[in-house]
KOLPAFI-148197 format. One record per residue: residue number from 0; x, y, z of N, C-alpha, C, CB in turn; residue in three letters. Coordinates in nm, 2 decimals. Glycine has a CB too. Example, Ala and Ser with C-alpha at 12.3 -4.5 7.8 and 13.67 -1.06 7.14 Angstrom:
BEGIN
+------+--------+--------+--------+--------+--------+--------+--------+--------+--------+--------+--------+--------+-------+
| doke |   n.xx |   n.yy |   n.zz |  ca.xx |  ca.yy |  ca.zz |   c.xx |   c.yy |   c.zz |  cb.xx |  cb.yy |  cb.zz | kolnu |
+------+--------+--------+--------+--------+--------+--------+--------+--------+--------+--------+--------+--------+-------+
|    0 |   1.32 |  -0.57 |   0.78 |   1.23 |  -0.45 |   0.78 |   1.32 |  -0.33 |   0.78 |   1.13 |  -0.45 |   0.90 |   Ala |
|    1 |   1.28 |  -0.22 |   0.71 |   1.37 |  -0.11 |   0.71 |   1.29 |   0.00 |   0.79 |   1.41 |  -0.06 |   0.57 |   Ser |
+------+--------+--------+--------+--------+--------+--------+--------+--------+--------+--------+--------+--------+-------+
end
This chain:
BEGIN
+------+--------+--------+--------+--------+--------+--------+--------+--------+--------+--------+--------+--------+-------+
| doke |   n.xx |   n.yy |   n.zz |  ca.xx |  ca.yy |  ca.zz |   c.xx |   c.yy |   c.zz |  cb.xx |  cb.yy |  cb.zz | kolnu |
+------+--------+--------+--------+--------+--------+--------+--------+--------+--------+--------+--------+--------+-------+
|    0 |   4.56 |  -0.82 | -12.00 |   4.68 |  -0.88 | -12.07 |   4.63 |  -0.92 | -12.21 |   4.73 |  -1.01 | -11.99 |   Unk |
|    1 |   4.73 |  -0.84 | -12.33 |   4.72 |  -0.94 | -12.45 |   4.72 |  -1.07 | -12.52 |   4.78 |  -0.92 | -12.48 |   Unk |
|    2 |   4.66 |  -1.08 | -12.55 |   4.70 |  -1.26 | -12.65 |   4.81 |  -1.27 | -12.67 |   4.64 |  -1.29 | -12.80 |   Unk |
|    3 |   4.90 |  -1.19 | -12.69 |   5.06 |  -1.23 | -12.72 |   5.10 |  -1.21 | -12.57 |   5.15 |  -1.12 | -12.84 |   Unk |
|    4 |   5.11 |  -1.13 | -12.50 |   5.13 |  -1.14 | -12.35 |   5.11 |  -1.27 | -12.31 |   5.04 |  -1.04 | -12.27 |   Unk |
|    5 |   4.98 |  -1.33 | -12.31 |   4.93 |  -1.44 | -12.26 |   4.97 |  -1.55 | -12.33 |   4.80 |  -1.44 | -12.26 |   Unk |
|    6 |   5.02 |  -1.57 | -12.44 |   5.09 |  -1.66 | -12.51 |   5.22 |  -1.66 | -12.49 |   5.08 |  -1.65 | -12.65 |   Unk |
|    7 |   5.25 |  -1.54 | -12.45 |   5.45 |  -1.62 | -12.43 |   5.44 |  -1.60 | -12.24 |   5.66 |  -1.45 | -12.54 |   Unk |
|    8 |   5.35 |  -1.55 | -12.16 |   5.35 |  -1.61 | -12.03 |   5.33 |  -1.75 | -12.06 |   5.22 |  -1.54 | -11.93 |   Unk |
|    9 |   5.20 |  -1.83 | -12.11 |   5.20 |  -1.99 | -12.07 |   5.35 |  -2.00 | -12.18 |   5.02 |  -2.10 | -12.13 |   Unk |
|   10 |   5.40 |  -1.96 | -12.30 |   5.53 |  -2.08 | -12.32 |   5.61 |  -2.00 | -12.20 |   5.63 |  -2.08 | -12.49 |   Unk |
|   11 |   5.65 |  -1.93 | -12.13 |   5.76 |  -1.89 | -12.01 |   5.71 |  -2.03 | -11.92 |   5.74 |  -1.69 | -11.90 |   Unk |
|   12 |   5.58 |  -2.06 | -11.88 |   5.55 |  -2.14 | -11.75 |   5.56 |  -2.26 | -11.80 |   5.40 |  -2.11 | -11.68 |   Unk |
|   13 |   5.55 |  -2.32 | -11.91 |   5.58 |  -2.46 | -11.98 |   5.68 |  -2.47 | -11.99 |   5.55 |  -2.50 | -12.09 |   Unk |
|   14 |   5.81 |  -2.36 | -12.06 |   5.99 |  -2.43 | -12.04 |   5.98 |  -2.42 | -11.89 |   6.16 |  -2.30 | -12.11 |   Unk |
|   15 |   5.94 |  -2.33 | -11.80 |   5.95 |  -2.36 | -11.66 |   5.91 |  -2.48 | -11.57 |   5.91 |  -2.28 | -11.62 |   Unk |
|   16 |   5.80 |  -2.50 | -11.58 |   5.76 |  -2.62 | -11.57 |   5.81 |  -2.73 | -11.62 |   5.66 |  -2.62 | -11.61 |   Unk |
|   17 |   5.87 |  -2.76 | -11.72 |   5.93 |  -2.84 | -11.78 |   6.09 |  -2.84 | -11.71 |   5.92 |  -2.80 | -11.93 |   Unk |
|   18 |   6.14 |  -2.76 | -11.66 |   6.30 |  -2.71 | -11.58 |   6.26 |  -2.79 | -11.45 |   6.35 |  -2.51 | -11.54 |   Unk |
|   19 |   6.14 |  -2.76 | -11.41 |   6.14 |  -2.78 | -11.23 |   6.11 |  -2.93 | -11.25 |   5.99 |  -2.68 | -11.12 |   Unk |
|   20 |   6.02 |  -3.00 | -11.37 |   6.00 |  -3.13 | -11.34 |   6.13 |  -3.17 | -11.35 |   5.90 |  -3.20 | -11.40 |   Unk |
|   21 |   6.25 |  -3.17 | -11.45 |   6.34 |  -3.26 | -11.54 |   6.44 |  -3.23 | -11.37 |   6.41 |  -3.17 | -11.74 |   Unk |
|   22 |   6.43 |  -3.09 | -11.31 |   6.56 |  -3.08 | -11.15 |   6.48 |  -3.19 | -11.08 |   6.58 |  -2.90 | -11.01 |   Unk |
|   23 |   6.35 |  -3.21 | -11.01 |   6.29 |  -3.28 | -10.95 |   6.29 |  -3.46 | -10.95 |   6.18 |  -3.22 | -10.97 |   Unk |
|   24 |   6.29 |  -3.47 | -11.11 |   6.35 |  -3.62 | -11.17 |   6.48 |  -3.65 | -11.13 |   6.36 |  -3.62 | -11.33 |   Unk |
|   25 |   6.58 |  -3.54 | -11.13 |   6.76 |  -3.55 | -11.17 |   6.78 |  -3.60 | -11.06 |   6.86 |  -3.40 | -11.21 |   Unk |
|   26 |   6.69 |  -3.63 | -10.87 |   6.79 |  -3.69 | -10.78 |   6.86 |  -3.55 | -10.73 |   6.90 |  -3.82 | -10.87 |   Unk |
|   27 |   6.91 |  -3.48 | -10.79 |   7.01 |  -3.38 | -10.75 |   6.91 |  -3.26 | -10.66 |   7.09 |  -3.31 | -10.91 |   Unk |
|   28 |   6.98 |  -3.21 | -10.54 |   6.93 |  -3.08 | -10.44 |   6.89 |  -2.97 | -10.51 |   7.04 |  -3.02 | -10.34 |   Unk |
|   29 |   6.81 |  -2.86 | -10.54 |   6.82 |  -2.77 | -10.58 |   6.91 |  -2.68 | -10.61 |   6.77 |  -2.74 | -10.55 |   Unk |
|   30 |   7.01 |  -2.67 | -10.46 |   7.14 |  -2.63 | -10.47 |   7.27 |  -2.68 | -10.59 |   7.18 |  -2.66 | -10.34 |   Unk |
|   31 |   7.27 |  -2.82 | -10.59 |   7.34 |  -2.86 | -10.66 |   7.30 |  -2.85 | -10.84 |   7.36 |  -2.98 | -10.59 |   Unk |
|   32 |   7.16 |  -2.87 | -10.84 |   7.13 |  -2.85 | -10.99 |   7.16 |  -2.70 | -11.01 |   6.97 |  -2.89 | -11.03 |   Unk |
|   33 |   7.11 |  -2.61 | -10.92 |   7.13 |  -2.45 | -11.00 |   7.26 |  -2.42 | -11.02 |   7.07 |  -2.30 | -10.92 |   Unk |
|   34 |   7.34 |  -2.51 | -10.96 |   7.49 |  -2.47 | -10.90 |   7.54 |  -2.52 | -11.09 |   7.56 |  -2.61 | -10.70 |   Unk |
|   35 |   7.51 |  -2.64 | -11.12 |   7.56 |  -2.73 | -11.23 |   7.47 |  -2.71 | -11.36 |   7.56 |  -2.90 | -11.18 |   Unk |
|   36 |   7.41 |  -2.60 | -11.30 |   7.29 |  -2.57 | -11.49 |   7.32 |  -2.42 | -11.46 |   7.04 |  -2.62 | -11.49 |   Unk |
|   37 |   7.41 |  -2.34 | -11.41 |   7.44 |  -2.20 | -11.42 |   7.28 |  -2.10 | -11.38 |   7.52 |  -2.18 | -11.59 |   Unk |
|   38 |   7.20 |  -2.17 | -11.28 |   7.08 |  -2.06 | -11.28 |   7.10 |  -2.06 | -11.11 |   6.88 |  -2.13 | -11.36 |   Unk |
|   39 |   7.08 |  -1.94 | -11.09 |   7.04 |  -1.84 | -10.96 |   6.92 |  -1.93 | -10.85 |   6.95 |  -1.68 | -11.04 |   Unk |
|   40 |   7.01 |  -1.99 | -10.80 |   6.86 |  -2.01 | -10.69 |   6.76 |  -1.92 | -10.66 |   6.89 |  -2.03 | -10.56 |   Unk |
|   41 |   6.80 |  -1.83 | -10.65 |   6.67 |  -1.74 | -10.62 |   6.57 |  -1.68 | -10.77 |   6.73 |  -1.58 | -10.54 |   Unk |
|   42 |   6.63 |  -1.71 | -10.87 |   6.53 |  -1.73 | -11.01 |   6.48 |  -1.82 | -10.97 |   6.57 |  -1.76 | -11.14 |   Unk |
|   43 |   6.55 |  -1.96 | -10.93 |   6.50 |  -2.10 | -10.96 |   6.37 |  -2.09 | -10.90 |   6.57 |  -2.22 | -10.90 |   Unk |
|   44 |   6.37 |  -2.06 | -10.74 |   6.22 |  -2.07 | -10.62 |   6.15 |  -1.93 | -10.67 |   6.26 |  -2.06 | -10.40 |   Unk |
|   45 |   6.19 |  -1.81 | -10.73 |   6.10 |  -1.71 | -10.80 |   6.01 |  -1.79 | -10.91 |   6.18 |  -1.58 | -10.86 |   Unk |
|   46 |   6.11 |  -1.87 | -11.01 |   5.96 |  -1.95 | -11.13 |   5.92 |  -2.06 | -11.07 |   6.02 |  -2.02 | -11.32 |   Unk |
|   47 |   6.00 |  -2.13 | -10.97 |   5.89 |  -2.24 | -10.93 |   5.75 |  -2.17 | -10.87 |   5.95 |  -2.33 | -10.80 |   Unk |
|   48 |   5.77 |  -2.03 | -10.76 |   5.62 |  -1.99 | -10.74 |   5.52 |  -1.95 | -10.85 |   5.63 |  -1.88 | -10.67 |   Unk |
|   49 |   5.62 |  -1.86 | -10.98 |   5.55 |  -1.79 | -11.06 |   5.46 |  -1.97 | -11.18 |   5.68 |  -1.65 | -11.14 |   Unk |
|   50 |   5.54 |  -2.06 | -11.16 |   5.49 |  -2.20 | -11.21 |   5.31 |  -2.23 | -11.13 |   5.63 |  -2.34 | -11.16 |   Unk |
|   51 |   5.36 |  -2.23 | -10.98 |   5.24 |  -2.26 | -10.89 |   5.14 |  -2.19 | -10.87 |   5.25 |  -2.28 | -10.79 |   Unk |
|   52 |   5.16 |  -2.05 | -10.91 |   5.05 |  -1.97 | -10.93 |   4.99 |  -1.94 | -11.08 |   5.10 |  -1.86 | -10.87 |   Unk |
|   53 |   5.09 |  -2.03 | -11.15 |   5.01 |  -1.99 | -11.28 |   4.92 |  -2.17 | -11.28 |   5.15 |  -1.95 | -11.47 |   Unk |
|   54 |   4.99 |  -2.25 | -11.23 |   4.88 |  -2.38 | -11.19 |   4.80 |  -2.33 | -11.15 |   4.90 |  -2.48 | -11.10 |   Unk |
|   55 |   4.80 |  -2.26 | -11.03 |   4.67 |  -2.24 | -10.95 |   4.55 |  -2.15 | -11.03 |   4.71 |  -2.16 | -10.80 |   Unk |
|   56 |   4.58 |  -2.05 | -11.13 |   4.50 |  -1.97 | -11.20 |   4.46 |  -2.10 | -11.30 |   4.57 |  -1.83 | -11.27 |   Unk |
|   57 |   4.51 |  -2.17 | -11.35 |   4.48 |  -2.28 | -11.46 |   4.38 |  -2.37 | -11.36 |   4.64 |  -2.37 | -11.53 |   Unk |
|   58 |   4.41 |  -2.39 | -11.30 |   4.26 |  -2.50 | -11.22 |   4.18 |  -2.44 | -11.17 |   4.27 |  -2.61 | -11.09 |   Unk |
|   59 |   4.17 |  -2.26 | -11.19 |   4.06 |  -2.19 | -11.12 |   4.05 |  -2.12 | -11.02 |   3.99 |  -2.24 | -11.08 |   Unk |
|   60 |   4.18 |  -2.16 | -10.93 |   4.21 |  -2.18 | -10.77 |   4.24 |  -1.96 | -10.72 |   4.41 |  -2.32 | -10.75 |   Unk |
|   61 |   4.24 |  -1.93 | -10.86 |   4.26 |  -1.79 | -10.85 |   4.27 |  -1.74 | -11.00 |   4.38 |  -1.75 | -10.75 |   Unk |
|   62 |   4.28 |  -1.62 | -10.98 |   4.29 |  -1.54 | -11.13 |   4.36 |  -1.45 | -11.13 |   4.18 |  -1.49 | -11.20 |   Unk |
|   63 |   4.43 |  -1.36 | -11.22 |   4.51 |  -1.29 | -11.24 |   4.48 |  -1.14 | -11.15 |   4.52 |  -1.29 | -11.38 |   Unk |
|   64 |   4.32 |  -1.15 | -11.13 |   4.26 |  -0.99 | -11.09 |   4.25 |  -0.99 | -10.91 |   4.05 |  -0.97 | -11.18 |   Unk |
|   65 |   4.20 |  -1.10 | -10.89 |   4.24 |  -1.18 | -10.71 |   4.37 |  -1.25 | -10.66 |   4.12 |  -1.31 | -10.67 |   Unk |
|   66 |   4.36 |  -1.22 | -10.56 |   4.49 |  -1.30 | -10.49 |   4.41 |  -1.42 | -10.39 |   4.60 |  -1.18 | -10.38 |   Unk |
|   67 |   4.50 |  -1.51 | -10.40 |   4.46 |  -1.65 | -10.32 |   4.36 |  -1.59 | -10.15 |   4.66 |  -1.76 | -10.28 |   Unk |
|   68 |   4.40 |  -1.53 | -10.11 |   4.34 |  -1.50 |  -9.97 |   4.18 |  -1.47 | -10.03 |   4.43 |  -1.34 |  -9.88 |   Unk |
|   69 |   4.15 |  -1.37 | -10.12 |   4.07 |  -1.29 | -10.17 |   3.98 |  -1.41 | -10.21 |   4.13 |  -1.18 | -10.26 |   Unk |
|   70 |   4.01 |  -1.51 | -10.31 |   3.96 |  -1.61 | -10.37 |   3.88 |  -1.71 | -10.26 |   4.08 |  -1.67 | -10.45 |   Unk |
|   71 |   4.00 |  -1.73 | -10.18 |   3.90 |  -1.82 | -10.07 |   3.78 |  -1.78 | -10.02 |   3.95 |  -1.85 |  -9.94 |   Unk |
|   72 |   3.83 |  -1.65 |  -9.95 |   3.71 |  -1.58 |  -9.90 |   3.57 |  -1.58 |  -9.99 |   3.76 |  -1.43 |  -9.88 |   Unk |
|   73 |   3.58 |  -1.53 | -10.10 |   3.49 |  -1.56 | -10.18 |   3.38 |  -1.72 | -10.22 |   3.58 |  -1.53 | -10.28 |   Unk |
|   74 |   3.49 |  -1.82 | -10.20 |   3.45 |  -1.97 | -10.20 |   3.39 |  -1.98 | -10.06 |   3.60 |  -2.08 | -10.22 |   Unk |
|   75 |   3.37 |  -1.90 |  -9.97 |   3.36 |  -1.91 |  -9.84 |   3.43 |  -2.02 |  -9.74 |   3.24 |  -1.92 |  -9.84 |   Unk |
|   76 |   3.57 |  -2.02 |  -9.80 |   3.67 |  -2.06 |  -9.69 |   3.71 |  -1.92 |  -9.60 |   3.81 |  -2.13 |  -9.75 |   Unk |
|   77 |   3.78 |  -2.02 |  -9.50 |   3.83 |  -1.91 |  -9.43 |   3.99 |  -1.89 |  -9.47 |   3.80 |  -1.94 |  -9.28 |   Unk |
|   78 |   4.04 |  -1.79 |  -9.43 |   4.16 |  -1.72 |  -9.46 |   4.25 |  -1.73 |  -9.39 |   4.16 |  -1.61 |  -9.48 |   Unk |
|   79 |   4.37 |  -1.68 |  -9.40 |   4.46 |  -1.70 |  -9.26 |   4.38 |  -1.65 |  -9.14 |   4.60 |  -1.62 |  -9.26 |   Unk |
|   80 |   4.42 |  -1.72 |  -9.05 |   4.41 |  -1.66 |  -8.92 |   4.43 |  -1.75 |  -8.79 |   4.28 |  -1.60 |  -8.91 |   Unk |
|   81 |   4.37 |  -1.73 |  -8.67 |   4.38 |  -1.83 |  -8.56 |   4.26 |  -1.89 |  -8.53 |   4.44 |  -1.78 |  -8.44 |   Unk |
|   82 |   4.23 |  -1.95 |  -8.50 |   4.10 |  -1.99 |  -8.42 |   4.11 |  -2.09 |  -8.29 |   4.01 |  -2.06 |  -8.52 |   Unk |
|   83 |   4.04 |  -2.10 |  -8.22 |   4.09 |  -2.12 |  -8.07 |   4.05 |  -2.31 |  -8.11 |   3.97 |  -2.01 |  -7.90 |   Unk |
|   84 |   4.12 |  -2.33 |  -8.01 |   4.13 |  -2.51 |  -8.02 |   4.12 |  -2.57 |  -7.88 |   4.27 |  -2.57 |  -8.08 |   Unk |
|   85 |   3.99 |  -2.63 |  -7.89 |   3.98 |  -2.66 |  -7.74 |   3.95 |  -2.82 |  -7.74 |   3.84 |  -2.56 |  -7.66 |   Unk |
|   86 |   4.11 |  -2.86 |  -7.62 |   4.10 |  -3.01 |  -7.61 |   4.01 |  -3.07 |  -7.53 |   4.21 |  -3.07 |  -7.57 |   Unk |
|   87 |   3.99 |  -3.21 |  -7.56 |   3.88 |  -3.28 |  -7.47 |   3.97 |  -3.26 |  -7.34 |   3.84 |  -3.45 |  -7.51 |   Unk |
|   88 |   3.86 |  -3.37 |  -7.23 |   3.95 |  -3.39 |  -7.14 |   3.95 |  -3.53 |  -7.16 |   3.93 |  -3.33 |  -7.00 |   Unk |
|   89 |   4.10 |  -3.56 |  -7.07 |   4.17 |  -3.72 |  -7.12 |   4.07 |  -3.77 |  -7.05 |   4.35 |  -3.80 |  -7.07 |   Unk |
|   90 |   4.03 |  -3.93 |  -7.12 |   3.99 |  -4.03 |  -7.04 |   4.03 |  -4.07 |  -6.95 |   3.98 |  -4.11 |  -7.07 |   Unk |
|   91 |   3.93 |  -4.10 |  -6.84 |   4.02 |  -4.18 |  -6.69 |   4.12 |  -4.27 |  -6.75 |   3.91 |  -4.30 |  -6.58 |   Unk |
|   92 |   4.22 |  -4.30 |  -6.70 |   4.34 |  -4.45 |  -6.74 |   4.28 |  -4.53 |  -6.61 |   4.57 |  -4.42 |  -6.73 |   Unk |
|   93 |   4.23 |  -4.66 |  -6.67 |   4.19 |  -4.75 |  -6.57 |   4.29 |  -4.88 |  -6.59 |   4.03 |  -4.80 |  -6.58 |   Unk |
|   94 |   4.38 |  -4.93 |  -6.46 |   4.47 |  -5.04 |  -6.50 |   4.39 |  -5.15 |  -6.56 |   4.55 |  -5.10 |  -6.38 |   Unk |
|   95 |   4.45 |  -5.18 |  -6.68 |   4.44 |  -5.31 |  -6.72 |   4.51 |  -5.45 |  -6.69 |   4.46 |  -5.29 |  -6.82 |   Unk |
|   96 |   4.41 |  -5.53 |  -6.70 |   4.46 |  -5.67 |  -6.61 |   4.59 |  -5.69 |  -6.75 |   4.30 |  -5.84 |  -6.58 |   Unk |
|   97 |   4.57 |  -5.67 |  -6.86 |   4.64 |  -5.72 |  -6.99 |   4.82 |  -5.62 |  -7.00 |   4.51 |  -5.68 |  -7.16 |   Unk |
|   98 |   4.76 |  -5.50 |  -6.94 |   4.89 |  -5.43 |  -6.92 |   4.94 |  -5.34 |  -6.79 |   4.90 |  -5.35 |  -7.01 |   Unk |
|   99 |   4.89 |  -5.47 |  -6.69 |   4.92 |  -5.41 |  -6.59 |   5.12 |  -5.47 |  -6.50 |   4.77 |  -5.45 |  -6.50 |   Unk |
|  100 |   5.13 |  -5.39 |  -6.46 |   5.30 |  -5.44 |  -6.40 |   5.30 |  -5.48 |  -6.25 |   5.43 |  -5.30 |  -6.40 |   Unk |
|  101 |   5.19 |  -5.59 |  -6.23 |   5.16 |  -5.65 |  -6.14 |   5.07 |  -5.78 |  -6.14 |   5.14 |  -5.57 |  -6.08 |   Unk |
|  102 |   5.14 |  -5.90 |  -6.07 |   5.05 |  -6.03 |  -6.11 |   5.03 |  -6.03 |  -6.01 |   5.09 |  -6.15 |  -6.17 |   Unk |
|  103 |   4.87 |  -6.08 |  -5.97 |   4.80 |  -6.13 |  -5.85 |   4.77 |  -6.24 |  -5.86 |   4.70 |  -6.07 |  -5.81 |   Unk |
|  104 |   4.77 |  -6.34 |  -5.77 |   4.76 |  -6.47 |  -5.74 |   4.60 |  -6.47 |  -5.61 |   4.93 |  -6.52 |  -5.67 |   Unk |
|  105 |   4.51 |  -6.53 |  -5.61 |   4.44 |  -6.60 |  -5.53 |   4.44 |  -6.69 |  -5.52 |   4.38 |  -6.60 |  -5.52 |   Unk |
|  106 |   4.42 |  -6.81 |  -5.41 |   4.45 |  -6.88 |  -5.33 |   4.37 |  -6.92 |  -5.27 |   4.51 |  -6.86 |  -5.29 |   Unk |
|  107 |   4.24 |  -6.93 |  -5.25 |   4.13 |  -6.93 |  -5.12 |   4.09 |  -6.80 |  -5.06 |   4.19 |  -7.02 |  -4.99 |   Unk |
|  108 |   4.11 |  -6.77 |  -4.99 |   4.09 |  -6.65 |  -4.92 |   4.21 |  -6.57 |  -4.94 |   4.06 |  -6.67 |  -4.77 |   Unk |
|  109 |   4.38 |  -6.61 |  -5.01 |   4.48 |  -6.54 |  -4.96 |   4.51 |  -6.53 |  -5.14 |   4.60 |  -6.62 |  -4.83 |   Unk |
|  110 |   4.56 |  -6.34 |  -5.12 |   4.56 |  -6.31 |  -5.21 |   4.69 |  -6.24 |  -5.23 |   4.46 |  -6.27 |  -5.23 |   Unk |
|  111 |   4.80 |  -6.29 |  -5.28 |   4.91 |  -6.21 |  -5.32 |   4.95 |  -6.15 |  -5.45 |   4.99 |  -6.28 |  -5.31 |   Unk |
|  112 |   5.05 |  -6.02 |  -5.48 |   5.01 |  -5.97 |  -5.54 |   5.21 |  -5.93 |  -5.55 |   4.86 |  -5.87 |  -5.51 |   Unk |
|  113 |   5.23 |  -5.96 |  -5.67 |   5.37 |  -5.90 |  -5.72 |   5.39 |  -5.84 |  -5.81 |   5.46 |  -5.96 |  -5.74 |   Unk |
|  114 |   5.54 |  -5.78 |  -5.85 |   5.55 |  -5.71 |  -5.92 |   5.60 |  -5.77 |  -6.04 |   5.60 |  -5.62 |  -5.88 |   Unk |
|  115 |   5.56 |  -5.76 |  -6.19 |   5.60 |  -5.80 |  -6.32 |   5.73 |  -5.89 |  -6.28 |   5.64 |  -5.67 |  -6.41 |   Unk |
|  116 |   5.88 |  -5.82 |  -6.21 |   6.00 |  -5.80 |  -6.25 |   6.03 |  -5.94 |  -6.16 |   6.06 |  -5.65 |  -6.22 |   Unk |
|  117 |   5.94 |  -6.01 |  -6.06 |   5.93 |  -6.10 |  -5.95 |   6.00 |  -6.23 |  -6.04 |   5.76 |  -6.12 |  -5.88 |   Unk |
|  118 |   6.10 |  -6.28 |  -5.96 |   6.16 |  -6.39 |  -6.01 |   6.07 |  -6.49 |  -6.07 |   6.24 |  -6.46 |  -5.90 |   Unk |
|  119 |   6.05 |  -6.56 |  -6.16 |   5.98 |  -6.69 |  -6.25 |   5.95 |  -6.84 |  -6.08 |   6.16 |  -6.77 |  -6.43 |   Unk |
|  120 |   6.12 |  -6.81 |  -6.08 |   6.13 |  -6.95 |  -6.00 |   6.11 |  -6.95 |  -5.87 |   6.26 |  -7.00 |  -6.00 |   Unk |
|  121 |   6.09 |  -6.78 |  -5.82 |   6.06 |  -6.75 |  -5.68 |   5.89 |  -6.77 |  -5.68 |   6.12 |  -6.58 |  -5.63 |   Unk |
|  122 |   5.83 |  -6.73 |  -5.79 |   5.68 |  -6.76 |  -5.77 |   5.66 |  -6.88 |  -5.82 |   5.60 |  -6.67 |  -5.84 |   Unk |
|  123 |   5.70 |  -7.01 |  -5.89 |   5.64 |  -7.13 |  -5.89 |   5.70 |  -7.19 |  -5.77 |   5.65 |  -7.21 |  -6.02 |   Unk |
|  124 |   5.76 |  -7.14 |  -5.69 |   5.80 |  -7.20 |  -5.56 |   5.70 |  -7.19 |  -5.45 |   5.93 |  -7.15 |  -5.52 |   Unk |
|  125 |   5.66 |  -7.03 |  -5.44 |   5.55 |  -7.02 |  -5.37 |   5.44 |  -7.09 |  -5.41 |   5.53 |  -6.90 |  -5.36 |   Unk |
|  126 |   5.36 |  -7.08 |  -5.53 |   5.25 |  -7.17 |  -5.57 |   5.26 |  -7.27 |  -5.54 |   5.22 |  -7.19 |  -5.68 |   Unk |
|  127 |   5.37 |  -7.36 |  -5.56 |   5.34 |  -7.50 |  -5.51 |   5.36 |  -7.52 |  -5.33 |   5.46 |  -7.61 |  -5.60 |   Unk |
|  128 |   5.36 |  -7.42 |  -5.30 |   5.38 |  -7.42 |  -5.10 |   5.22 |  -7.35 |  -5.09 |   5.56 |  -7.29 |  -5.01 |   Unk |
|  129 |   5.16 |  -7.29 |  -5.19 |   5.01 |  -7.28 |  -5.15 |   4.93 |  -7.37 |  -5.16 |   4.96 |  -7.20 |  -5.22 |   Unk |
|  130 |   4.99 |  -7.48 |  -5.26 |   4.87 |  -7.55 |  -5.32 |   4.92 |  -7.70 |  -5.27 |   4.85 |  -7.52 |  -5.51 |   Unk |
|  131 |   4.99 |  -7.71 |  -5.17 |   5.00 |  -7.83 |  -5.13 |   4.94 |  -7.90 |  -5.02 |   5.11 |  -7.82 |  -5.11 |   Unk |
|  132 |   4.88 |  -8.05 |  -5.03 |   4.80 |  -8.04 |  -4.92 |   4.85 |  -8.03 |  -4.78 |   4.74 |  -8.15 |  -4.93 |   Unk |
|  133 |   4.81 |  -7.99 |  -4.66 |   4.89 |  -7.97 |  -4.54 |   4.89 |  -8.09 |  -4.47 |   4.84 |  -7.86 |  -4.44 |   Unk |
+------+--------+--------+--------+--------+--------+--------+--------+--------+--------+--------+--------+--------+-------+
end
């Protein structure tokens, strides 16, 4: 690429740049700004990429001669692809006395055991018929 090539690419990516921040400021959908500034949505997301790829050559992240896949590889990342993902296995669940949905009562040797949902007034009734002298 020429010096004049390369000089009116960065001014194309600076009025552009400058378009995508001022839509991104305006509050307004993409749809509604291209719709109300007479530009083509599909220009609009064509210079927003051709904006992010001229970022990405400007911080290094690639260059005009490689493509982003090519570049990583190089950095020794890896590239697209899959790689297998292997879960632990769950921890035991052991009931907790703090979240368990059952209250146990002892008593001496006698041990009762209810559920959360057990009336208030049905169990201080029983307590005081445990704990009464005979």
């Amino acid at each position: 690429m020429t010096a004049g090539q390369q000089a009116a690419r960065q001014y194309r990516m600076e009025q552009w740049s400058k378009i995508i921040s001022d839509r991104a400021h305006s509050g307004q959908s993409v749809i509604e700004w291209c719709r109300e500034n007479g530009v083509s949505q599909r220009v609009y997301y064509y210079r927003l990429g051709q904006v992010r790829k001229y970022a990405a050559e400007a911080m290094g992240l690639v260059n005009d001669s490689l493509d982003v896949i090519k570049t990583a590889r190089q950095r020794g990342l890896a590239g697209p692809g899959f790689a297998e993902v292997k879960l632990a296995e769950p921890p035991a669940v052991l009931p907790s006395p703090e979240v368990s949905d059952q209250i146990c009562i002892e008593v001496g040797e006698i041990r009762i055991t209810v559920g959360s949902a057990y009336p208030p007034e049905k169990l201080a009734a029983l307590l005081r018929e445990l704990t009464r002298p005979c």
